[in-house]
C-alpha atoms as one frame of an Amber mdcrd trajectory, in Angstrom:
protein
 107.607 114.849 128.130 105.106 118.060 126.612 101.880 116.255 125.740 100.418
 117.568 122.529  96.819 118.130 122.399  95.024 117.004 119.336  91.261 118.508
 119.000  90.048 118.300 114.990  88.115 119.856 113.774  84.845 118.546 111.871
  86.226 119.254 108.442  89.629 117.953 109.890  87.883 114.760 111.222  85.347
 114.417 107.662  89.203 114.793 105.286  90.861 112.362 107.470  87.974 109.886
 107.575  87.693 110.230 103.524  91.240 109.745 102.934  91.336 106.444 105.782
  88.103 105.166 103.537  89.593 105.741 100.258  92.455 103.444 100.779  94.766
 104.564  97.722  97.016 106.715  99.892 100.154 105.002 101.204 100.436 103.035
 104.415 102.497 105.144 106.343 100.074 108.286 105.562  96.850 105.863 106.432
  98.624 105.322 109.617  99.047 108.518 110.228  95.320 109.835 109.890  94.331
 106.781 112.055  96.764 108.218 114.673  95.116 111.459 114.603  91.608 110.470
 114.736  92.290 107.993 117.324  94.062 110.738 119.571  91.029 113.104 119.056
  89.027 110.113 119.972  90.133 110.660 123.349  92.565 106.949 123.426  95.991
 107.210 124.926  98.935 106.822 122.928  99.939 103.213 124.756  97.052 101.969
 123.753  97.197 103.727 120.143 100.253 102.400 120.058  99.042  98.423 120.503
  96.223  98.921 118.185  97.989 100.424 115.324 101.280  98.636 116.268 103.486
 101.714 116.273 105.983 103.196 118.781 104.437 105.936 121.347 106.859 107.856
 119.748 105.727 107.574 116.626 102.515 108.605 118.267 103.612 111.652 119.487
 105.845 112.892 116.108 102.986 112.933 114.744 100.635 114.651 117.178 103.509
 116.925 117.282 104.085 117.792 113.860 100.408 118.022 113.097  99.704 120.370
 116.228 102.826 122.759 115.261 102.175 122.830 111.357  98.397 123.437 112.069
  98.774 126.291 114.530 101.583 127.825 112.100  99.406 127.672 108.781  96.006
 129.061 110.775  96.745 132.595 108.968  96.772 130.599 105.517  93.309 128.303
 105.963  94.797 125.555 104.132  94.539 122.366 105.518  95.507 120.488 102.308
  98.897 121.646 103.464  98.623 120.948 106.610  97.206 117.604 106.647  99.982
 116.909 103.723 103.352 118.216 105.721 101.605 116.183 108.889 101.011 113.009
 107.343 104.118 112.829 104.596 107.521 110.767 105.883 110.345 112.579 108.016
 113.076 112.046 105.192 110.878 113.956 103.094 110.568 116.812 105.521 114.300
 116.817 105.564 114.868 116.616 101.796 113.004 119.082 100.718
C-alpha cells in the first residue's frame, strides 16, 4: 500500500488549527483537519485511527486526496481550495 507523506506547512498547520478551534464547520470536515494535523504530528494512522475512531482507510483517503490536490494546485497558491476539495465529502467530489 503507497504511504502518503503529509508535511504542512505553518500556514497549513495555523488554517487547520483555526478552523479545528472554531468549531462551526461540520463534523466530517473537523475530522478531517484533525487527521491531517495528527499525521503531520508524526502519529501512525492505527493509532489515528483509535483516537479519532475512523477507519485507516479513511486515514489514508484523506492523506491521499490532500497530498494529490496540494501538489496539483502548487502553480495556483491557493490553499482555500485546497484545504476545501481535501476536507469536503467524497459524494461531493463525485457530484460535482
Amino acid at each position: 500500500m503507497k504511504r502518503y507523506k503529509v508535511q504542512l506547512t505553518r500556514e497549513e498547520r495555523e488554517q487547520l488549527q483555526k478552523l479545528i478551534s472554531s468549531g462551526v464547520a461540520p463534523a466530517r470536515k473537523l475530522t478531517r483537519a484533525r487527521i491531517l494535523l495528527k499525521v503531520d504530528a508524526g502519529m501512525t494512522r492505527t493509532k489515528i485511527g483509535q483516537v479519532l475512531d475512523v477507519t485507516n482507510n479513511t486515514v489514508t483517503t484523506v492523506c491521499r486526496t490532500f497530498q494529490t490536490q496540494r501538489t496539483s494546485h502548487l502553480h495556483q497558491n491557493n490553499l482555500y481550495h485546497i484545504f476545501i476539495f481535501a476536507l469536503r465529502p467524497l459524494h461531493w467530489r463525485i457530484l460535482y
